[in-house]
C-alpha positions as a Python dict, from the first residue, in 0.01 Angstrom:
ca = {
    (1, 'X'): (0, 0, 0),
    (2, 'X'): (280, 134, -216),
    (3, 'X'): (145, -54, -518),
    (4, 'X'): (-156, 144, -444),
    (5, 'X'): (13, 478, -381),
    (6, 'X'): (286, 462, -578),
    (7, 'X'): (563, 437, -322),
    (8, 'X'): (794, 692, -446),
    (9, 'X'): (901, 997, -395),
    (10, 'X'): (862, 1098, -811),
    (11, 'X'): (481, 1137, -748),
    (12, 'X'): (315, 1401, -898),
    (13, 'X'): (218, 1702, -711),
    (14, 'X'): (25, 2015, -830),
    (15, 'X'): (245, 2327, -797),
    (16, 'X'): (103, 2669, -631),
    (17, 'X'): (103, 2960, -899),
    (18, 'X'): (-19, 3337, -857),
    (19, 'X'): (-290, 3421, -627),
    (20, 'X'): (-603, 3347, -709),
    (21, 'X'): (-787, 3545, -472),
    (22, 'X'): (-633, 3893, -536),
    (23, 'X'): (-872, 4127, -829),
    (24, 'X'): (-578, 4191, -1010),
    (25, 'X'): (-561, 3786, -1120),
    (26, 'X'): (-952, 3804, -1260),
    (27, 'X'): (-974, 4200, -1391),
    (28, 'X'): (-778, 4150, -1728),
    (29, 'X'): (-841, 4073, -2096),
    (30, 'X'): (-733, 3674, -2060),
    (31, 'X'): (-1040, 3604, -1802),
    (32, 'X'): (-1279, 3845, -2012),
    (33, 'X'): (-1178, 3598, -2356),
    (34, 'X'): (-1189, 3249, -2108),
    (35, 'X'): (-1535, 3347, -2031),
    (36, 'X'): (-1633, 3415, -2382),
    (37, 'X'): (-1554, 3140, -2490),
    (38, 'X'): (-1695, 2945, -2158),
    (39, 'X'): (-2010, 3181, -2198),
    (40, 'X'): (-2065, 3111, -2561),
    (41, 'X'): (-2015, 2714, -2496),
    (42, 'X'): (-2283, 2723, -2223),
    (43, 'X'): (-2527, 2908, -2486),
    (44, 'X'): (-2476, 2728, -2776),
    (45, 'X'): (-2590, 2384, -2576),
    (46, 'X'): (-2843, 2498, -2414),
    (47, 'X'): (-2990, 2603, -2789),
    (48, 'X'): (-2921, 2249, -2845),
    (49, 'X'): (-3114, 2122, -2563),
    (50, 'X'): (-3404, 2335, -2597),
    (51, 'X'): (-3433, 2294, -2988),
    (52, 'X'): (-3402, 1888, -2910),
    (53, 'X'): (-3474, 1782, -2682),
    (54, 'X'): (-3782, 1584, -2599),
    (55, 'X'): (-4008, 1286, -2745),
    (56, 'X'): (-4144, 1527, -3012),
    (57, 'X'): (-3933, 1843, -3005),
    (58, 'X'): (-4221, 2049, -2928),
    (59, 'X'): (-4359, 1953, -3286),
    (60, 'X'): (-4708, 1782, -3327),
    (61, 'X'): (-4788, 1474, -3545),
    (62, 'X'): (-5092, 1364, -3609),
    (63, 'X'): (-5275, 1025, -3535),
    (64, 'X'): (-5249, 889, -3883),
    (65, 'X'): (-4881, 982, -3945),
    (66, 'X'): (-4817, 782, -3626),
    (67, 'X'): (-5062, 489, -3747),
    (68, 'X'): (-4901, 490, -4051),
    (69, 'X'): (-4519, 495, -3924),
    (70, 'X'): (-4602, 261, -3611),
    (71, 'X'): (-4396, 0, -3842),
    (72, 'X'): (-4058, 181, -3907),
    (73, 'X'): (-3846, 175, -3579),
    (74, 'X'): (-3648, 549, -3695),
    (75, 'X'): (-3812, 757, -3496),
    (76, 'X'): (-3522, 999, -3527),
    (77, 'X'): (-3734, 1291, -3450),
    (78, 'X'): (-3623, 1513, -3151),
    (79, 'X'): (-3470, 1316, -2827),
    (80, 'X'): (-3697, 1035, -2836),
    (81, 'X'): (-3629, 764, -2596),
    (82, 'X'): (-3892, 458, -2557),
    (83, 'X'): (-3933, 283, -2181),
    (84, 'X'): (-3785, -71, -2305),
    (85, 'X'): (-3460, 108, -2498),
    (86, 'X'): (-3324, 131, -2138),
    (87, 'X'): (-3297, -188, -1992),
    (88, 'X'): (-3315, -470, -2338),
    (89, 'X'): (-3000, -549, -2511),
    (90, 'X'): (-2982, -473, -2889),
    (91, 'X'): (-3040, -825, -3002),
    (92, 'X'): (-3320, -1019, -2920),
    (93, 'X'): (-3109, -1371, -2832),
    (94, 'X'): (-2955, -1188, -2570),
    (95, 'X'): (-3138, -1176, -2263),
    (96, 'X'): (-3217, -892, -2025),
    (97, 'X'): (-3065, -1044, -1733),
    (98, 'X'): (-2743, -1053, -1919),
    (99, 'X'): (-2742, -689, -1942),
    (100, 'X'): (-2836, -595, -1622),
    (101, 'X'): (-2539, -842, -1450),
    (102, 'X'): (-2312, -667, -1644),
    (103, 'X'): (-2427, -315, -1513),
    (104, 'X'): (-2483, -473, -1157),
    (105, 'X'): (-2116, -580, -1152),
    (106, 'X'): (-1955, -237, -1350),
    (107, 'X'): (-2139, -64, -1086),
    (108, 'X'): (-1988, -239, -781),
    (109, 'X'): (-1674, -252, -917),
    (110, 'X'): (-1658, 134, -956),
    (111, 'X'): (-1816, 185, -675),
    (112, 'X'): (-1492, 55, -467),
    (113, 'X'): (-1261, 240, -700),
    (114, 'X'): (-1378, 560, -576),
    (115, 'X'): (-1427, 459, -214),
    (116, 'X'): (-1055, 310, -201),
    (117, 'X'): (-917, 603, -372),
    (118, 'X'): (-1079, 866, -152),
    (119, 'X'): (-979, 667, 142),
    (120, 'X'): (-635, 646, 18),
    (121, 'X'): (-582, 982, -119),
    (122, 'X'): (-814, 1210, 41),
    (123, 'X'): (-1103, 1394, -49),
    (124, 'X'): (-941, 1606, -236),
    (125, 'X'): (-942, 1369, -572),
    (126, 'X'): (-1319, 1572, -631),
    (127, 'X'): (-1135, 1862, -749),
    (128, 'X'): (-1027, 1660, -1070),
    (129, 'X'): (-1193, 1607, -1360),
    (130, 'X'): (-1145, 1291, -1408),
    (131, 'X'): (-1284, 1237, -1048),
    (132, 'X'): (-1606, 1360, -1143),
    (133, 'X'): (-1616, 1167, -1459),
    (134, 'X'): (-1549, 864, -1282),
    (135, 'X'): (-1859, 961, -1001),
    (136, 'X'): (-2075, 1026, -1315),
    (137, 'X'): (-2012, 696, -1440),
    (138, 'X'): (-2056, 503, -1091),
    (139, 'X'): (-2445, 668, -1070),
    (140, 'X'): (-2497, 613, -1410),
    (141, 'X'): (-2434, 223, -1405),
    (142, 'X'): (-2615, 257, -1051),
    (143, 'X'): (-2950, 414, -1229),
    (144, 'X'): (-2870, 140, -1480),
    (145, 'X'): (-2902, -122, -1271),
    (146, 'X'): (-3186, -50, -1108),
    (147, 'X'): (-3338, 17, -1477),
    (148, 'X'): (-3252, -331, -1562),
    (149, 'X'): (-3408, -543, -1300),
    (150, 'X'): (-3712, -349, -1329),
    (151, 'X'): (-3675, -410, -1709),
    (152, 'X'): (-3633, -758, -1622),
    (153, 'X'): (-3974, -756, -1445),
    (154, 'X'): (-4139, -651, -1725),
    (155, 'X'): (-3952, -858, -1955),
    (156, 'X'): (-4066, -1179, -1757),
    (157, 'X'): (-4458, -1073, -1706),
    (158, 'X'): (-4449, -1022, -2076),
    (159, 'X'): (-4324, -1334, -2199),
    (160, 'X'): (-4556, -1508, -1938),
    (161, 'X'): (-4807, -1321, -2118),
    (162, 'X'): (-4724, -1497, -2423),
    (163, 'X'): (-4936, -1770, -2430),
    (164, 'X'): (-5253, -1610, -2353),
    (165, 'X'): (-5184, -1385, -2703),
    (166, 'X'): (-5164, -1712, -2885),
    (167, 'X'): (-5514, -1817, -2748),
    (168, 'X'): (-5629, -1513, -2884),
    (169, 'X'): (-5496, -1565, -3200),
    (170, 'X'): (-5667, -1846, -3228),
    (171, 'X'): (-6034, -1749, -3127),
    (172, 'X'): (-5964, -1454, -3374),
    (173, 'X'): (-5938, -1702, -3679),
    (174, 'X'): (-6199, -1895, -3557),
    (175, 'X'): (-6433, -1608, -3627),
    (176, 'X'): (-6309, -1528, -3924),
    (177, 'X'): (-6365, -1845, -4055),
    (178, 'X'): (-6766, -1776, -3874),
    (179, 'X'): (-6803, -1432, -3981),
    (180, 'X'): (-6561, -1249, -4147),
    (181, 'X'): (-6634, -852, -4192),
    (182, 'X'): (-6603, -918, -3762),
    (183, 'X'): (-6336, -1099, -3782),
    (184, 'X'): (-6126, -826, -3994),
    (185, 'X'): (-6239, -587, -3712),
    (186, 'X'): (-6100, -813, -3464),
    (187, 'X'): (-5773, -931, -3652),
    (188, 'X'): (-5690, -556, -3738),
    (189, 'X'): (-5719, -416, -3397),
    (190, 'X'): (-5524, -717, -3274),
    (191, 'X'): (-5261, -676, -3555),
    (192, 'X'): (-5233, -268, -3468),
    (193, 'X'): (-4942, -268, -3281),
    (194, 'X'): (-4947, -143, -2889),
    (195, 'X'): (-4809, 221, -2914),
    (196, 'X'): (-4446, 239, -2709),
    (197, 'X'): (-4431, 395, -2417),
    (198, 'X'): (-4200, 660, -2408),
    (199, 'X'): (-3914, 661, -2114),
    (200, 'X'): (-4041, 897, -1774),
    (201, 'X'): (-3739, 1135, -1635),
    (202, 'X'): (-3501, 845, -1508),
    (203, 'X'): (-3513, 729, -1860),
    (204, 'X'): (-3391, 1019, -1991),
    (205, 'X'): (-3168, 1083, -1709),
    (206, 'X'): (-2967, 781, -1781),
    (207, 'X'): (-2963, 845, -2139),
    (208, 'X'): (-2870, 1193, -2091),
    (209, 'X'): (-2602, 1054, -1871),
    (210, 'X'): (-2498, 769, -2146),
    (211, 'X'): (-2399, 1080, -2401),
    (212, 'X'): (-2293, 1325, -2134),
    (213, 'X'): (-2050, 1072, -1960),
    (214, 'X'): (-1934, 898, -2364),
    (215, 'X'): (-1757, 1243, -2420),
    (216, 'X'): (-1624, 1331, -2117),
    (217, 'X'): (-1463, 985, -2070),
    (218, 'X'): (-1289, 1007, -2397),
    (219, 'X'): (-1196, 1343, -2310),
    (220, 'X'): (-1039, 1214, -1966),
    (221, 'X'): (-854, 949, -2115),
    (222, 'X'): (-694, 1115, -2421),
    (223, 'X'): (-553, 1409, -2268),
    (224, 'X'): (-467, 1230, -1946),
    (225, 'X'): (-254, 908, -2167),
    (226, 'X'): (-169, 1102, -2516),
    (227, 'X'): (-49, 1448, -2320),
    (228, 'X'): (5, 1387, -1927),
    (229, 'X'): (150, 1037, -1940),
    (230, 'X'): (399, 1154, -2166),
    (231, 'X'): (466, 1477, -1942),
    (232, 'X'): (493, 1277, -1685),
    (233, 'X'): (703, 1014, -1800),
    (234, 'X'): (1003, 1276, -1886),
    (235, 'X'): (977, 1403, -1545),
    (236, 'X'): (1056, 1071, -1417),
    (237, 'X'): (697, 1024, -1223),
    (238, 'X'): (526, 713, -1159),
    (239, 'X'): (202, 627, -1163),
    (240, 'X'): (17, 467, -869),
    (241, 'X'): (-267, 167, -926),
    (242, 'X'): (-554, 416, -900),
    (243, 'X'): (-399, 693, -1160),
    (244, 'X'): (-385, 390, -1400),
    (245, 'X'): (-723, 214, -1351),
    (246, 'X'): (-947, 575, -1309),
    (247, 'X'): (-825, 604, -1660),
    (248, 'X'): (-886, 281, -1833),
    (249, 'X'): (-1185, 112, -1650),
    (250, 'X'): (-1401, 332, -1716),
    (251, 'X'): (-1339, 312, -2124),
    (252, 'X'): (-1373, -63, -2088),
    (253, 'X'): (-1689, -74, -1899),
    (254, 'X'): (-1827, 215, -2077),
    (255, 'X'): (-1770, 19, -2426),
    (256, 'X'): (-1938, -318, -2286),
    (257, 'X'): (-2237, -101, -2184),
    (258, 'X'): (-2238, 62, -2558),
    (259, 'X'): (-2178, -328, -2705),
    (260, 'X'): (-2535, -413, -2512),
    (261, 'X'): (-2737, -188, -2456),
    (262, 'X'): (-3022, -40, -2729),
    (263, 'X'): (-2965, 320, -2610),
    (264, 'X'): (-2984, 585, -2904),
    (265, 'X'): (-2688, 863, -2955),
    (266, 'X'): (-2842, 1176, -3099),
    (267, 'X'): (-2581, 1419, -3176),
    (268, 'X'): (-2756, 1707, -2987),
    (269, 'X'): (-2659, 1598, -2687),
    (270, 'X'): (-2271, 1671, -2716),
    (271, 'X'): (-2457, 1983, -2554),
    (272, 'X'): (-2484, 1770, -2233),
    (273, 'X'): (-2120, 1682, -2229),
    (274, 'X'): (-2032, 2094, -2327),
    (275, 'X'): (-2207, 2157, -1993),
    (276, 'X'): (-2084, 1935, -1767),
    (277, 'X'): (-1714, 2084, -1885),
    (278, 'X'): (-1824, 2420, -1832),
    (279, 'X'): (-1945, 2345, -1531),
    (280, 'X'): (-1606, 2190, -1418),
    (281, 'X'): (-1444, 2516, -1532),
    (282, 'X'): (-1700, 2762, -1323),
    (283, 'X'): (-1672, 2542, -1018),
    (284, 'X'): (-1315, 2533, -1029),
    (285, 'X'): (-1316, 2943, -1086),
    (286, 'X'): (-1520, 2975, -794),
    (287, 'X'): (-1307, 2788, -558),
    (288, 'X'): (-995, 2948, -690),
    (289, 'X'): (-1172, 3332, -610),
    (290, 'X'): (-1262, 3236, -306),
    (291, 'X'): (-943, 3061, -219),
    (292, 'X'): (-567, 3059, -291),
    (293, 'X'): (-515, 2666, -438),
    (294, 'X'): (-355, 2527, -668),
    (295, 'X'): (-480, 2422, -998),
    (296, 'X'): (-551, 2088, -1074),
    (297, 'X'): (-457, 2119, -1459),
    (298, 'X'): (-189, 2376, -1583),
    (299, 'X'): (-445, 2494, -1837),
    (300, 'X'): (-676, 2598, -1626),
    (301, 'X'): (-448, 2889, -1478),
    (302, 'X'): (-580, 3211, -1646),
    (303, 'X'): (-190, 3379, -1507),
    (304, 'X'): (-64, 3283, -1833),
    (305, 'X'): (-105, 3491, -2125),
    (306, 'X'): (-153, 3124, -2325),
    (307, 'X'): (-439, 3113, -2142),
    (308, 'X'): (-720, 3212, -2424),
    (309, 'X'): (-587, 2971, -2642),
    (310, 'X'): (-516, 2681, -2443),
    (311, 'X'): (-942, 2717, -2335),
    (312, 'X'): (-982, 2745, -2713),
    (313, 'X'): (-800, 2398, -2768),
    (314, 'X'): (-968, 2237, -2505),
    (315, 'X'): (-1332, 2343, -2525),
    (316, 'X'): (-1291, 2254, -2964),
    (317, 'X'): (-1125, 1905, -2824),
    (318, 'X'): (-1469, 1820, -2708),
    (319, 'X'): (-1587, 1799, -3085),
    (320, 'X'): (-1341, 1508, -3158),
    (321, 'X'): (-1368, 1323, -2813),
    (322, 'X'): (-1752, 1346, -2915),
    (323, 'X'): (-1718, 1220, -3261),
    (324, 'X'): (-1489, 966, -3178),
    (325, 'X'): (-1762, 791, -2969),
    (326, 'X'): (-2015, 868, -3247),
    (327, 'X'): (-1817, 697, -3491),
    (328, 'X'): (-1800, 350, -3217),
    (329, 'X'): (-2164, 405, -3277),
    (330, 'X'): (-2201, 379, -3639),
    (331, 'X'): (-1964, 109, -3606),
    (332, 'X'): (-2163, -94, -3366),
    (333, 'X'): (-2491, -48, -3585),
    (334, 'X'): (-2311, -173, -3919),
    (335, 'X'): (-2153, -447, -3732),
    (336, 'X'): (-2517, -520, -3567),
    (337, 'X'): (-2703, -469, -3923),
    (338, 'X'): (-2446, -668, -4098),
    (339, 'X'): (-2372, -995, -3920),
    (340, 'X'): (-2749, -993, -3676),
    (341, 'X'): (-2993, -866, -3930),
    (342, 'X'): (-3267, -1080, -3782),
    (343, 'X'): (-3220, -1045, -3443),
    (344, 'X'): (-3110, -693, -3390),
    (345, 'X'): (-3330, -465, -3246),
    (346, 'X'): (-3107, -152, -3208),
    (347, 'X'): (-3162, 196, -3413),
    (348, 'X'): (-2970, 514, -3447),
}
């Protein structure tokens, strides 16, 4: 249990500053610029979203344009997700199944992770950050999974399918050979490719969640081993087994996820991730109004007259943590394009 815990008496412990609950901490120009900037965050995404957002971003296209495009695969328009972008892999020699044991296991594993550590340390580990990053990655890798075998279902009735297409195939250039303006009829409507279906709200729930979750783990990670380790580590703390793995394991099973799966990453939705921190920060004023705790980050006290600027640093550190997963992105499609150009199926 002390591996677990950390077994030392150098374990860090949040210290109790001013008192939150008193209207002399809140009535005073450092909360008024916080919430501007938390204020103008929230507004700016949800432009983003409502701009975006959606198959066809609110725009029409005709029949014809989509007749005409059914052949190019960058449907970059809006937030377009398609049914079978959630649960196939992005290259074709990779089967489903493969995909959805990997999310079937990340989800488990998780899963115990954030039992064990609530057992061990209490419920109180909700009132991180990171705690709710971790959560958000549990469900989405639960959604996943679930996604996946009922991709897999489809994925198996389709190529059992297969063989009855190739029949067709056949009769149709039988009658072409027997009479061919029919045949042409027959051979182009068989030819026309099936429009996609586009995804229904889990869909888009778990590809919301894919972006929302790609930020906010970078963000967890970087400021928690590039400016809290180091903090730490000159106040002579240790870290305990679930400090360490609640900030690693969820990179490395995040990345696998990214290395399989054929979900899209619009830039728009940074404006999911920009919400979910805002909504961290509201939360955690509301508790602290109500109630006289301690703050789980230093930053987040608004007692210090720092305070503007350290929200300024951290709500504009969401643009790199953001881009940095953008850029794994572009890196996966070159890698994809480059070295699978047959069998890759995955688009921007």
């Amino acid at each position: 249990m002390d591996f677990l815990t950390g077994g030392s008496k150098n374990t860090w412990q949040p210290v109790m500053g001013a008192d939150t609950t008193t209207s002399n901490y809140w009535l005073n120009w450092r909360v008024f610029l916080c919430v501007v900037w938390v204020l103008t965050a929230m507004c700016l995404s949800s432009y983003l979203i409502t701009k975006y957002e959606g198959p066809l971003n609110g725009k029409s296209r005709n029949r014809n344009e989509d007749e005409d495009e059914e052949d190019n695969d960058d449907d970059d328009y809006g937030g377009v997700l398609y049914d079978d972008e959630v649960w196939k892999p992005c290259l074709k020699g990779i089967h489903p199944a493969w995909l959805m044991t990997f999310r079937i296991f990340a989800f488990f594993v998780l899963l115990i992770l954030i039992i064990l550590n609530a057992i061990v340390d209490g419920g109180s580990i909700f009132y991180y950050y990171t705690q709710w990053t971790f959560t958000l990655i549990t469900i989405y890798f639960g959604i996943g999974s679930m996604l996946s075998i009922y991709g897999c279902y489809q994925y198996h009735n389709k190529v059992g399918g297969d063989r009855s297409e190739e029949l067709d195939e056949e009769q149709a250039v039988r009658d072409e050979i027997t009479n061919l303006p029919q045949s042409r009829k027959i051979i182009g409507a068989k030819n026309r490719r099936q429009p996609r279906q586009v995804a229904g709200f889990w869909g888009y729930t778990f590809q919301i969640m894919f972006q929302m979750q790609a930020g906010a783990v970078v963000l967890t990670d970087c400021v928690f081993w590039f400016i809290i380790v180091p903090f730490l580590a000159i106040k002579d703390y240790n870290l305990n087994f679930f400090i360490i793995n609640m900030h690693s394991i969820n990179a490395v099973f995040l990345l696998g996820d990214t290395a399989l799966n054929s979900l899209r990453f619009p830039w728009f939705r940074i404006a999911y991730f920009i919400l979910w921190t805002c909504v961290f920060v509201v939360f955690q004023w509301i508790v602290h109004a109500c109630i006289a705790l301690w703050w789980p980050y230093p930053f987040l006290d608004l007692a210090s007259s720092f305070a503007p600027l350290w929200y300024l640093l951290v709500a504009l550190l969401q643009i790199p943590c953001y881009g940095i997963f953008v850029l794994v992105i572009k890196l996966k499609h070159f890698l994809l394009s480059k070295y699978f150009p047959d069998s890759n199926q995955y688009t921007l």
